[in-house]
TORNU-932526 format. One record per residue (C-alpha): x, y, z; residue in three letters. Coordinates in Angstrom, 3 decimals, decimal comma. Layout:
N
east->X; north->Y; up->Z; r->ala
...
// end
This chain:
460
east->10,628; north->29,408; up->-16,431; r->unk
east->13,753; north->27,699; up->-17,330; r->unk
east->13,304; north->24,293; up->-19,115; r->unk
east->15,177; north->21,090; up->-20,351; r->unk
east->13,994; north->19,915; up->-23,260; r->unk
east->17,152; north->17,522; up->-24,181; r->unk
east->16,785; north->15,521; up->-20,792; r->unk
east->14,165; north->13,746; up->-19,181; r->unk
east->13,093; north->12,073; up->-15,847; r->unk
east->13,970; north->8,826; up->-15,494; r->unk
east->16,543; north->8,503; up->-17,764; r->unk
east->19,897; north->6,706; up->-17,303; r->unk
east->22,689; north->9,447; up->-15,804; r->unk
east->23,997; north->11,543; up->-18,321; r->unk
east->27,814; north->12,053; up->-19,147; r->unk
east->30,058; north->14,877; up->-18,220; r->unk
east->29,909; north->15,525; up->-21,871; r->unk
east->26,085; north->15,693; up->-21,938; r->unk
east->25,927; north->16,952; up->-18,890; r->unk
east->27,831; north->19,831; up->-20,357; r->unk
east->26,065; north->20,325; up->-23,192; r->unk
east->22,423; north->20,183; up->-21,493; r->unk
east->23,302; north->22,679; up->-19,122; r->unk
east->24,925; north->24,621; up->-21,888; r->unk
east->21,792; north->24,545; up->-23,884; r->unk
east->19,146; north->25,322; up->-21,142; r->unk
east->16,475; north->27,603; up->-21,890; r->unk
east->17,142; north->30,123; up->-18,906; r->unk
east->15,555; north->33,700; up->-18,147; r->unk
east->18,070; north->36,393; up->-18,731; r->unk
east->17,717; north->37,122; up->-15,184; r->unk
east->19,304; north->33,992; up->-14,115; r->unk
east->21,500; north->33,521; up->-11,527; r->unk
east->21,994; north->30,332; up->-13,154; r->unk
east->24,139; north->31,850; up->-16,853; r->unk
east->26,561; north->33,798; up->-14,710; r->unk
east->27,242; north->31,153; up->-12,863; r->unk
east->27,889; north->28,158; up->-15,366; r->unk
east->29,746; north->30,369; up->-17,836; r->unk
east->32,118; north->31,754; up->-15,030; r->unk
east->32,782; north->28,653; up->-13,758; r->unk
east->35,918; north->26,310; up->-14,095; r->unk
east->35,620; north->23,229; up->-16,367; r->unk
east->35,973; north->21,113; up->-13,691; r->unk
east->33,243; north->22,223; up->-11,634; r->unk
east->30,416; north->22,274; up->-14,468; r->unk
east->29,592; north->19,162; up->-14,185; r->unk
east->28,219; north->19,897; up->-10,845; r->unk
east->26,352; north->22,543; up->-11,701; r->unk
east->24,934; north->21,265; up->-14,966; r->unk
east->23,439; north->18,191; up->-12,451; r->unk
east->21,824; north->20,314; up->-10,364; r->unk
east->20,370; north->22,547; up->-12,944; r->unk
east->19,253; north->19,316; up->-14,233; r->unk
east->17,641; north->18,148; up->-10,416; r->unk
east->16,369; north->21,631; up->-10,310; r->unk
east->14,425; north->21,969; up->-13,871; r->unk
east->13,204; north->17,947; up->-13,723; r->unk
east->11,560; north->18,976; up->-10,054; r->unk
east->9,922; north->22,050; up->-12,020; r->unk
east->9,178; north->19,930; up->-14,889; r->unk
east->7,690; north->16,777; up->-12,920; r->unk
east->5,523; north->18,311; up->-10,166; r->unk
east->2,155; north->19,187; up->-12,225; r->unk
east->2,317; north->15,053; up->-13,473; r->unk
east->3,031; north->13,752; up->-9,784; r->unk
east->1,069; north->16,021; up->-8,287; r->unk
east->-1,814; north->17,342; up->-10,162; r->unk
east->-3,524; north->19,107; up->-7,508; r->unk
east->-1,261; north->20,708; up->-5,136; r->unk
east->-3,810; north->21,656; up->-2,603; r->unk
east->-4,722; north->18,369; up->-2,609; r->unk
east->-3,143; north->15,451; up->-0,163; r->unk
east->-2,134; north->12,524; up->-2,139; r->unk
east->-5,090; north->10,380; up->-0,436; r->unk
east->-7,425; north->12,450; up->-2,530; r->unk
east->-5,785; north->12,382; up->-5,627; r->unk
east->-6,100; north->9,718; up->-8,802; r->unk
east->-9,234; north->7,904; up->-7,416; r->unk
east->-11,356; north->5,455; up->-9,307; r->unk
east->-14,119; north->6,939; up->-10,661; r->unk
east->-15,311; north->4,719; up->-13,245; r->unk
east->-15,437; north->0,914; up->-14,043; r->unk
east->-15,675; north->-0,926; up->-17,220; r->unk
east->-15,170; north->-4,840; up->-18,148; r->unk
east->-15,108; north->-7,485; up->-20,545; r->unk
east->-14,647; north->-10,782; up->-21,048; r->unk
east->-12,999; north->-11,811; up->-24,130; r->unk
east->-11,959; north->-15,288; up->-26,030; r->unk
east->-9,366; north->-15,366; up->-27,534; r->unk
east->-8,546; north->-18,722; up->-29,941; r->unk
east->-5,514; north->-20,623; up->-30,453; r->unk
east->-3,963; north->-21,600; up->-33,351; r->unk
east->-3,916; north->-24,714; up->-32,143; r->unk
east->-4,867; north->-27,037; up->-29,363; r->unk
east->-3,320; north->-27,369; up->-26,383; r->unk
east->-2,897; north->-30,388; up->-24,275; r->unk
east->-2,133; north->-30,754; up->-20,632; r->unk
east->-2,785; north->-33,223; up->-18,063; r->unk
east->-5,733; north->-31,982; up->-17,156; r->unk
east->-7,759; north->-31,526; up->-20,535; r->unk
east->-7,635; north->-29,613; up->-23,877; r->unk
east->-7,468; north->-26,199; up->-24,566; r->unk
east->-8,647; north->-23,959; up->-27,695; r->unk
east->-8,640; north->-20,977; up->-26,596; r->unk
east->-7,859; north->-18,778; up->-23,125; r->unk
east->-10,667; north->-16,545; up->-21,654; r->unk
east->-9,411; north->-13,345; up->-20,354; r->unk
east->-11,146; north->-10,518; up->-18,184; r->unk
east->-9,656; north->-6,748; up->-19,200; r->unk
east->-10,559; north->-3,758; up->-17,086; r->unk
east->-10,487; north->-0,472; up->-17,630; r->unk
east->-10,791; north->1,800; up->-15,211; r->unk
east->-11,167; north->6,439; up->-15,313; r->unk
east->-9,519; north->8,604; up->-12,601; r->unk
east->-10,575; north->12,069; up->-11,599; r->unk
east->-7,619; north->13,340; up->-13,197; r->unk
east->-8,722; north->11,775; up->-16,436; r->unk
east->-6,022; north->9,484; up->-16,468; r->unk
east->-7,415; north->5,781; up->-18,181; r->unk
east->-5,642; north->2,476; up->-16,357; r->unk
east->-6,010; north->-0,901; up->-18,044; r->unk
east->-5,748; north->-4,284; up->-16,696; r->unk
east->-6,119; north->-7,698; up->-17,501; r->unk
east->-6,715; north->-11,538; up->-15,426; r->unk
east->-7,346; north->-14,667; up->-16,389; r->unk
east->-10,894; north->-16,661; up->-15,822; r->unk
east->-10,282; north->-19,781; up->-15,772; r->unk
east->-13,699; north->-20,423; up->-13,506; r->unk
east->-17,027; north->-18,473; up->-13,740; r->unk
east->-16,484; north->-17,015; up->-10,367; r->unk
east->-13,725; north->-15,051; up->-11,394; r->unk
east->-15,952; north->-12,640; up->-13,800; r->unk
east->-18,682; north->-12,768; up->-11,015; r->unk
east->-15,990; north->-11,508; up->-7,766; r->unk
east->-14,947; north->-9,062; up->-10,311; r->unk
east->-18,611; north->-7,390; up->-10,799; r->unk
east->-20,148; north->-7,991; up->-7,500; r->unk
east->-17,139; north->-7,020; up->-5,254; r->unk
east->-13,683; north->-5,811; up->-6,919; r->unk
east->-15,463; north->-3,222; up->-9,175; r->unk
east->-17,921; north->-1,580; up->-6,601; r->unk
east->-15,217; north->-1,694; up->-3,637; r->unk
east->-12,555; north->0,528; up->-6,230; r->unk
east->-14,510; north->3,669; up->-6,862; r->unk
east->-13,365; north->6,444; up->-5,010; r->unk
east->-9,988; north->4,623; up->-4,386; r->unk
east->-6,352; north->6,152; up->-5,140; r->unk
east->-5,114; north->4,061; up->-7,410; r->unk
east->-1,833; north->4,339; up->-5,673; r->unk
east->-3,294; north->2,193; up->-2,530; r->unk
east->-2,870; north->-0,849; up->-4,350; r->unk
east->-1,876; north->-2,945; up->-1,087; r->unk
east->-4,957; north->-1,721; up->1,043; r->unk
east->-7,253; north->-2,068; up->-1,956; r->unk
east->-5,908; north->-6,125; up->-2,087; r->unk
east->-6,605; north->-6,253; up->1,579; r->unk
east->-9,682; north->-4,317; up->1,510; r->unk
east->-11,334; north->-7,142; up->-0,459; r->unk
east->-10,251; north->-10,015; up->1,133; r->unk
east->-12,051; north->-8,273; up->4,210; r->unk
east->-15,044; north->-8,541; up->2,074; r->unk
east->-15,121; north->-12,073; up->2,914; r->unk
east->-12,728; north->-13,634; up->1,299; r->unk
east->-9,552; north->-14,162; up->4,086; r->unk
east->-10,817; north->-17,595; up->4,174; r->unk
east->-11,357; north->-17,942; up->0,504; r->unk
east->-8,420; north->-16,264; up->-1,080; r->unk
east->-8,051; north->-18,517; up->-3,928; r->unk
east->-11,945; north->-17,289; up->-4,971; r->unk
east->-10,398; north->-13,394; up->-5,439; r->unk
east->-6,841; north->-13,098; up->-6,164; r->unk
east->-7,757; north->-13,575; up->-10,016; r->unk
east->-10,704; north->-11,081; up->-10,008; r->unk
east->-8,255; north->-8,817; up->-7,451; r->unk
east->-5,285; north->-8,803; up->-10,200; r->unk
east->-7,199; north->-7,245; up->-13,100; r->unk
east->-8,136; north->-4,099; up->-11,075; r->unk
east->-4,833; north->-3,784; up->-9,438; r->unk
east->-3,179; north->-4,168; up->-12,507; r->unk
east->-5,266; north->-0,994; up->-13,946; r->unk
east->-4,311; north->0,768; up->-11,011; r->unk
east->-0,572; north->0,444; up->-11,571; r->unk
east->-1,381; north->1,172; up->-14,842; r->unk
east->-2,881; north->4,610; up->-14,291; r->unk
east->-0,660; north->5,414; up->-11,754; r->unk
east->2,542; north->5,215; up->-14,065; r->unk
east->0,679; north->7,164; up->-16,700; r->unk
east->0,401; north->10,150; up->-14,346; r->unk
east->3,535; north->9,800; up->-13,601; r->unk
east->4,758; north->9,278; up->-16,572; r->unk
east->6,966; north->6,066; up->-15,937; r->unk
east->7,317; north->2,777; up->-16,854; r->unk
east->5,975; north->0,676; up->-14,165; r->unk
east->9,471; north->-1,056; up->-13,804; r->unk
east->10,828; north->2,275; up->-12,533; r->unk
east->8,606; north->2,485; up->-10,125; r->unk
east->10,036; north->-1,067; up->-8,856; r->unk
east->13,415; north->-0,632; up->-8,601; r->unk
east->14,483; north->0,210; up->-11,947; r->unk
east->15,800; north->-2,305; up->-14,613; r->unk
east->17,666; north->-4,818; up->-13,899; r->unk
east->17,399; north->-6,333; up->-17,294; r->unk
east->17,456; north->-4,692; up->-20,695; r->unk
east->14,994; north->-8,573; up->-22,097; r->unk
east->13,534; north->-11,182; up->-21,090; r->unk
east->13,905; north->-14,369; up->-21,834; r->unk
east->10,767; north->-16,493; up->-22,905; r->unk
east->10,390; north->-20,540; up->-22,981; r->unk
east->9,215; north->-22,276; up->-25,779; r->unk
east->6,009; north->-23,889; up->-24,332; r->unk
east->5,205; north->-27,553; up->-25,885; r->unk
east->1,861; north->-29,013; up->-25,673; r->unk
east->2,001; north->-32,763; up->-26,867; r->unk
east->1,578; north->-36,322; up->-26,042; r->unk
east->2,604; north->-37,264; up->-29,718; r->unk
east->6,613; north->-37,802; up->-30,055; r->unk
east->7,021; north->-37,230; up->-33,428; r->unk
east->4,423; north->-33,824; up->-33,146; r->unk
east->6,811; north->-32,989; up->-29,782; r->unk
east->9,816; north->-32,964; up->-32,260; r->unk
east->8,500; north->-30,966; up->-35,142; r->unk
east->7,273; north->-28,375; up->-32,792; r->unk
east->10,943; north->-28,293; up->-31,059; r->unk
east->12,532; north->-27,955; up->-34,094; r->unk
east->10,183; north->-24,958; up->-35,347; r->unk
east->10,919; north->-23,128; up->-32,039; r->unk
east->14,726; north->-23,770; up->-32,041; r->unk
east->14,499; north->-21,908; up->-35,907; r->unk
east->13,466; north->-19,190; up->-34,230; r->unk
east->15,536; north->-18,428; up->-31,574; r->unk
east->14,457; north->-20,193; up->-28,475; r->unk
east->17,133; north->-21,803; up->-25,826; r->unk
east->14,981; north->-22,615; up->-23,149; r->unk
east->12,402; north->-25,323; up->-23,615; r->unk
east->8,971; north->-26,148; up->-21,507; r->unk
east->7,635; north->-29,232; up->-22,201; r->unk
east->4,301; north->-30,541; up->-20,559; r->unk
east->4,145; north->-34,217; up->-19,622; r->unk
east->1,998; north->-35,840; up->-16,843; r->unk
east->-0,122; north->-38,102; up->-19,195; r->unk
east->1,395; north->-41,557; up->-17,787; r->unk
east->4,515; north->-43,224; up->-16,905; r->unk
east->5,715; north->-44,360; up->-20,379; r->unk
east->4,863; north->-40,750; up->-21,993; r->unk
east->6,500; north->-39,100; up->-19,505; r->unk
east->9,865; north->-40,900; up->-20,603; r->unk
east->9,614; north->-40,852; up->-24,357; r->unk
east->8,782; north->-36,951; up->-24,902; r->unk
east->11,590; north->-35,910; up->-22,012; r->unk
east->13,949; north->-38,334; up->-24,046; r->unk
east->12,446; north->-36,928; up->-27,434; r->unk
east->12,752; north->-33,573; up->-26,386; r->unk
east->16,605; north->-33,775; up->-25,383; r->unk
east->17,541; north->-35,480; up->-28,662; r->unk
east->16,212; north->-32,659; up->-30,728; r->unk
east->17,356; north->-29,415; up->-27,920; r->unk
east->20,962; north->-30,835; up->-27,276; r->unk
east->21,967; north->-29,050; up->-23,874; r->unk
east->19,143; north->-26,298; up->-23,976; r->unk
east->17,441; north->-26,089; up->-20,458; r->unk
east->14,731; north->-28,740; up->-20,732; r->unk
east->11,474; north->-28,209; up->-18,176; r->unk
east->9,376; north->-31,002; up->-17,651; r->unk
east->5,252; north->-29,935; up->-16,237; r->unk
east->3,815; north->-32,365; up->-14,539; r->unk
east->0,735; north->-30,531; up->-13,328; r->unk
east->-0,124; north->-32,958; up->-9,911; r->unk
east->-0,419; north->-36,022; up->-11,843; r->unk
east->1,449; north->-38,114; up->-9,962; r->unk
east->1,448; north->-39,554; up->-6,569; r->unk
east->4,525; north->-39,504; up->-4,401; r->unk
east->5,450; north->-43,195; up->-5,584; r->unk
east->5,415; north->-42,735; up->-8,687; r->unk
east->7,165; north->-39,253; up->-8,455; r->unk
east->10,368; north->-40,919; up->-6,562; r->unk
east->10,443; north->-43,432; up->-9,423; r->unk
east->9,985; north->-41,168; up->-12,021; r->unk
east->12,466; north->-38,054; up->-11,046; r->unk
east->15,105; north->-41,463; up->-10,896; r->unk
east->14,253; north->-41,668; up->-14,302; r->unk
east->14,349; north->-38,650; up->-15,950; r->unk
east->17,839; north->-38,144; up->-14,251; r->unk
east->18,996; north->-39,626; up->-17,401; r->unk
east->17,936; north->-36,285; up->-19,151; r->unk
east->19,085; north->-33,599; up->-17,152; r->unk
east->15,591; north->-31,225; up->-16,226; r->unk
east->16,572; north->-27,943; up->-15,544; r->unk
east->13,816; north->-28,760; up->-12,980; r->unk
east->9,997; north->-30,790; up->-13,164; r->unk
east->7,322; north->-28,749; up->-12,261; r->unk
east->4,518; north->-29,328; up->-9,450; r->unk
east->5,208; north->-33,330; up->-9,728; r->unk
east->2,534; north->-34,350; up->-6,910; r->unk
east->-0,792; north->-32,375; up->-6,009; r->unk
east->-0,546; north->-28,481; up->-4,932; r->unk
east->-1,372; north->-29,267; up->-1,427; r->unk
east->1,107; north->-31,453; up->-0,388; r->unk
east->3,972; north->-29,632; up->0,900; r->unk
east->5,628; north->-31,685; up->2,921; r->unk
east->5,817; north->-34,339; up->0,085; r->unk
east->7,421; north->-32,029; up->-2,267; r->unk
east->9,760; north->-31,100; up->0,160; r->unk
east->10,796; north->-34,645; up->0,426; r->unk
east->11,437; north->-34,999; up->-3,179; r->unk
east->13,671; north->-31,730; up->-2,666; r->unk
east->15,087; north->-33,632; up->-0,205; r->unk
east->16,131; north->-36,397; up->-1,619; r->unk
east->16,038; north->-36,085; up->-5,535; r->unk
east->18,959; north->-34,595; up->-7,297; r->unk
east->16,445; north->-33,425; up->-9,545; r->unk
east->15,615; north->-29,840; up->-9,446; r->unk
east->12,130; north->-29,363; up->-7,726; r->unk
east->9,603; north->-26,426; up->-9,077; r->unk
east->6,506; north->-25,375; up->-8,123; r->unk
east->3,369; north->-23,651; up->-9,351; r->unk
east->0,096; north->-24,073; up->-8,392; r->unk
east->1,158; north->-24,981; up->-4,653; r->unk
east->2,825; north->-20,737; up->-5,076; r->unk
east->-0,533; north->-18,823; up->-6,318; r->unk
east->-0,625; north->-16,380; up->-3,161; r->unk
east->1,915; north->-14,578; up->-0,696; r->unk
east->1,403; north->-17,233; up->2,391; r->unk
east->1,397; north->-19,919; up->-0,115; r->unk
east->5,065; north->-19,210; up->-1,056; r->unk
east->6,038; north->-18,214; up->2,633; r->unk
east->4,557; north->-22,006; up->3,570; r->unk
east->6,645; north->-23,524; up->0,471; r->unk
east->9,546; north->-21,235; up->1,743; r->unk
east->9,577; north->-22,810; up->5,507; r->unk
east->9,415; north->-26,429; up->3,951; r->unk
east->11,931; north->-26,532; up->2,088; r->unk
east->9,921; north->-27,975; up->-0,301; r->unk
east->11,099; north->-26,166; up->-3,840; r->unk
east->13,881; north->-25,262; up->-5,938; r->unk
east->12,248; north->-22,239; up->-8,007; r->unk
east->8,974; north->-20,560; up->-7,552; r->unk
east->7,023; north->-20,105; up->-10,601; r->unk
east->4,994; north->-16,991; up->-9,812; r->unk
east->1,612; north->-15,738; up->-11,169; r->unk
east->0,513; north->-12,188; up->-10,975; r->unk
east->-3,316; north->-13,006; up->-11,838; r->unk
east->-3,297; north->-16,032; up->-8,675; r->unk
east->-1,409; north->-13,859; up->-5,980; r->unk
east->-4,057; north->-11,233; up->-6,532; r->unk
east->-1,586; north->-8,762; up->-8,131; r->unk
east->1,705; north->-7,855; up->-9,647; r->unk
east->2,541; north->-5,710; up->-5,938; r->unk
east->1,876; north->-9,339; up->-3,867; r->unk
east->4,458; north->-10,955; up->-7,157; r->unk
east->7,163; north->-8,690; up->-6,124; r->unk
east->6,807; north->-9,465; up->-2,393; r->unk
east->6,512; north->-12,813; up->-3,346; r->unk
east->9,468; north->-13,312; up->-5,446; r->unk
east->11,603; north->-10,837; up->-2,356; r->unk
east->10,736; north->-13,843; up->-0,063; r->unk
east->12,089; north->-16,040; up->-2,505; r->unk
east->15,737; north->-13,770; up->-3,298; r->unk
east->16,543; north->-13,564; up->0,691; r->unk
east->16,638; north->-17,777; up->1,074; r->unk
east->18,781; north->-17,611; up->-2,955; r->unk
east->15,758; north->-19,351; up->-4,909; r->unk
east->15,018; north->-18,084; up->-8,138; r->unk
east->11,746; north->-17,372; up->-9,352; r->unk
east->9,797; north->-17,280; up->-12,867; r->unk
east->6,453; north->-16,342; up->-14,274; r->unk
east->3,758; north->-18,881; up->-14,523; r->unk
east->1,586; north->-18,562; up->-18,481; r->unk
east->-1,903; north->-19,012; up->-18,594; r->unk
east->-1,636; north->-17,069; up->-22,153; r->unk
east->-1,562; north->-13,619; up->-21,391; r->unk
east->-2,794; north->-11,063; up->-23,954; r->unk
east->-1,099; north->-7,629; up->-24,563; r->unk
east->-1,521; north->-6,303; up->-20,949; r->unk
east->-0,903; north->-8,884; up->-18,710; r->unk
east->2,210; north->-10,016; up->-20,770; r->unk
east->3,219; north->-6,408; up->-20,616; r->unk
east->2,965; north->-6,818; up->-16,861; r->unk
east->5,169; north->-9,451; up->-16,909; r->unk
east->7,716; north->-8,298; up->-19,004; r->unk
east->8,056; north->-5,208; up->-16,452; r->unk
east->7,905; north->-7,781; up->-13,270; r->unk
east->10,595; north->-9,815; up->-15,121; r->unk
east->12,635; north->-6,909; up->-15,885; r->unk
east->12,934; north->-5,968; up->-12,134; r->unk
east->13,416; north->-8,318; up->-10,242; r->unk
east->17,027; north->-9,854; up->-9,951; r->unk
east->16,290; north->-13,386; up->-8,709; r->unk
east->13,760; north->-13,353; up->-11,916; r->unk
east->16,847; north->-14,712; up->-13,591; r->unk
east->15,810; north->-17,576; up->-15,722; r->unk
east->13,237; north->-17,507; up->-18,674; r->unk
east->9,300; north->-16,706; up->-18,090; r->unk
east->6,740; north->-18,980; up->-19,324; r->unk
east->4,605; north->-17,830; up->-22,553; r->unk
east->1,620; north->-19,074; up->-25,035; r->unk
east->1,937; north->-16,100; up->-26,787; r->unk
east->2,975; north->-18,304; up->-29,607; r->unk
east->-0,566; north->-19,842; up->-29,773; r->unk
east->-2,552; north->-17,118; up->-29,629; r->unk
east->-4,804; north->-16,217; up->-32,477; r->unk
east->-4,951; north->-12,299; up->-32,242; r->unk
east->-4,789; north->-9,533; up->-29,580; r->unk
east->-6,702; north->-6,960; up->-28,215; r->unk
east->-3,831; north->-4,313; up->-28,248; r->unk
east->-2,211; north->-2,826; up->-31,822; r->unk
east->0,850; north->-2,542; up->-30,015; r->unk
east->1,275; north->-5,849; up->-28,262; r->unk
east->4,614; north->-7,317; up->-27,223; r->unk
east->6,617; north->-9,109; up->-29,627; r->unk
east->8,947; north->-11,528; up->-29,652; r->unk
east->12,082; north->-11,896; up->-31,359; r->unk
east->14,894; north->-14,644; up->-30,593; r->unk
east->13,144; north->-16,198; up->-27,473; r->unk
east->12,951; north->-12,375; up->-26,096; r->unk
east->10,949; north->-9,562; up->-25,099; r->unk
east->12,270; north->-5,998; up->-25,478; r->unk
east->11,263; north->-3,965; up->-21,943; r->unk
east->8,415; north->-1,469; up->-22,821; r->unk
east->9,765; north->1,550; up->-22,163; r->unk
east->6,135; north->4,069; up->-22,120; r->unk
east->4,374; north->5,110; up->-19,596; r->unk
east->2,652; north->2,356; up->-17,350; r->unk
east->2,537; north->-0,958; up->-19,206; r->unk
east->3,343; north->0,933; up->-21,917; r->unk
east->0,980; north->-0,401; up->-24,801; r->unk
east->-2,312; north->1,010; up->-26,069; r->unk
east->-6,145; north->-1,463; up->-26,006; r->unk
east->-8,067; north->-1,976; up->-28,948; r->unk
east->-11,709; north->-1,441; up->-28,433; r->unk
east->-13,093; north->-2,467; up->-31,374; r->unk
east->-10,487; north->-6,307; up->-30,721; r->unk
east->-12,143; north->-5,579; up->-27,356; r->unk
east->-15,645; north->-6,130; up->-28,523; r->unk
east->-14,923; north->-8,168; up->-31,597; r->unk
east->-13,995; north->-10,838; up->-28,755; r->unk
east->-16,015; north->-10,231; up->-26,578; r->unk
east->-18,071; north->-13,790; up->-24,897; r->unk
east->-21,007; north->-14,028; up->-22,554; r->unk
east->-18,979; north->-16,918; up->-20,499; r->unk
east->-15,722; north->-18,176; up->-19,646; r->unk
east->-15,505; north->-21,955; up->-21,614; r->unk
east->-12,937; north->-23,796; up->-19,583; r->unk
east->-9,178; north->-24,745; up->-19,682; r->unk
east->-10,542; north->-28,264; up->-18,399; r->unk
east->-12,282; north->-31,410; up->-19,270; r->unk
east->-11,514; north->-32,429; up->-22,885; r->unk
east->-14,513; north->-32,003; up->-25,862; r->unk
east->-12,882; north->-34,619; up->-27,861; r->unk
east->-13,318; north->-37,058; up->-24,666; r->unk
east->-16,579; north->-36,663; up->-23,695; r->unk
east->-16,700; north->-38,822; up->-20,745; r->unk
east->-12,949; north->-38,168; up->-19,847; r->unk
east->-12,288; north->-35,931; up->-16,619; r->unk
east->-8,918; north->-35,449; up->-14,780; r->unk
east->-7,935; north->-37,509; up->-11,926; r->unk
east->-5,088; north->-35,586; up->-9,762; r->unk
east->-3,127; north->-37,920; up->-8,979; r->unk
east->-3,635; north->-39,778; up->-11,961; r->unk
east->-0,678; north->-42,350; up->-11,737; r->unk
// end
């Protein structure tokens, strides 16, 4: 059977001179109609030939890994036939601070799931709450065996049917992890990265911020400084602990950044007072935008601080699912979108989201809630694809204390190179796996240093 062995699928267009040379080159049966053809004909018209001799031998080479039972219909092809989880800890190097408590470590929830085929998917959410870990077991896991893994939208839909419609917040984490595995898989068999199977690359990196988690000045500065050294140009800074703060590290921050985009997290602390007040101040300092200033349920008062603040207006945790950003979308009520794969319930519902987003011109980013290996892979693809995904994606990667993958994404300058194997293209430890392995999720909230401290949204 005649074969191409300097060529494959998925790759960029080759030149006439490749073209030429590939087609030259094929590994052809004698009987051929194909070597009389190409060696009679002109110069001119080889290039021709050599790309459909290439379409012909890639539609040879491809069918047995998109199809691997043809006597099959796709329906009952790549289904789930076997679940596995954990719930891992992973520490950080150091803590992290945020309006709403401190941080040591993130606890993550990594699936892996087997298809009939053989073919092993991988996914990963975050659990912030114990219910995400318990959703996952008691529904997400027992509703996915038997299904393709290339139903991805009916699987999301399938389990908000289970109940939760009216709770969708309660299952879009535990949702994400299985989808993600299901992607995952279904880019292995077909032996793409998943960003080809979205539209192709739009991007060759991806930018990341530098993520700062202090209410100390002079700690804000040193940690600046240490992230400028190494190649960063966009700069996340978290602030929300009171009205003086607020001032000082956004005035800190641009001293030591110069004109480096400069994002200011508010996380709901304040109330819509305080927010007009405050976004009058940090004019002075030129945000590239501040972040969910007033709680995630008020729309209609962030879309009158859209309205009128010149101030660039993002949110987050008002944009975790598909109807959320649709409601933010009819409002009027942000600037950019900060998306989150593990909230909407999925990276499919992030790319619908952030379509919603490109039609009305707003551009969107990627929310961190410090992704390991896999869902930071996910990302990376997500970013890579989508063309209103134009400004730089949120990471803690920085403060993680180890991985769970030995081939975990890497960054170099303030970038991410786009994985390029099949599916998220990385491999999972399972011997990390199990080394951090936890019974139970211990929280991104509250604050053990404070014992009788608890967040108050809005706090000022």
């Amino acid at each position: 059977m005649p074969r191409v062995s300097a060529w494959t699928p998925g790759t960029p267009p080759v030149s006439l001179a490749t073209s030429l040379s590939i087609a030259s080159n094929c590994t052809l049966a004698m009987s051929s109609p194909w070597t009389t053809i190409f060696s009679a004909a002109p110069t001119a018209c080889r290039l021709a030939l050599a790309k459909r001799v290439i379409l012909e031998l890639s539609s040879m080479s491809t069918a047995k890994l998109k199809r691997p039972d043809t006597d099959r219909p796709w329906e009952d092809i790549l289904r789930i036939t076997k679940v596995d989880h954990w719930l891992v800890r992973m520490p950080f190097t150091e803590d992290i601070l945020w309006g709403s408590g401190r941080r040591i470590g993130t606890t993550r929830l990594i699936c892996r799931i087997e298809t009939d085929t053989g073919i092993i998917g991988w996914g990963e959410t975050i659990s912030l709450i114990a219910n995400v870990p318990a959703v996952f077991a008691d529904i997400v896991a027992p509703l996915a065996i038997g299904y393709p893994v290339a139903d991805a939208e009916r699987f999301h839909r399938h389990v908000l049917g289970a109940g939760f419609y009216h709770h969708k917040r309660a299952a879009v984490m535990a949702i994400c992890a299985m989808e993600m595995a299901m992607w995952d898989a279904l880019g292995k068999q077909a032996s793409l990265p998943l960003y080809a199977m979205w539209g192709g690359r739009w991007r060759k990196d991806v930018e990341a911020a530098a993520y700062l988690f202090t209410n100390d000045p002079k700690g804000l500065s040193e940690r600046l400084k240490r992230f400028l050294d190494l190649g960063y140009t966009t700069f996340k800074v978290k602030i929300g602990f009171d009205e003086r703060s607020d001032i000082t590290l956004a005035e800190t921050s641009r001293k030591v950044i110069g004109d480096h985009p400069l994002r200011l997290d508010v996380n709901g602390a304040w109330n819509p007072a305080t927010a007009k007040r405050q976004l009058e101040k940090l004019k002075a300092f030129d945000p590239a935008y501040v972040e969910q200033p007033l709680e995630l349920d008020d729309i209609a008062g962030h879309a009158a601080l859209v309205a009128n603040s010149s101030v660039p207006i993002a949110l987050d945790e008002s944009a975790y699912t598909l109807s959320d950003v649709g409601n933010i979308i009819r409002a009027n009520a942000a600037d950019v979108v900060l998306l989150d794969p593990h909230e909407a319930g999925g990276l499919w519902q992030t790319i619908k989201a952030a379509a919603i987003c490109e039609a009305v011109g707003i551009p969107v980013t990627l929310h961190s809630g410090a992704e390991l290996a896999l869902s930071q892979s996910a990302y990376i693809h997500l970013a890579a694809s989508l063309p209103n995904m134009s400004i730089a994606i949120d990471t803690e990667r920085a403060y993680l204390g180890g991985d769970i993958s030995p081939n975990p994404p890497v960054l170099k300058d303030g970038r991410f190179q786009v994985p390029e194997g099949p599916g998220l293209g990385l491999e999972v430890d399972i011997e990390m796996l199990e080394k951090y392995r936890v019974p139970g999720i211990a929280g991104a909230y509250l604050d053990t240093e404070r014992k009788d401290w608890f967040p108050v949204k809005p706090a000022y």
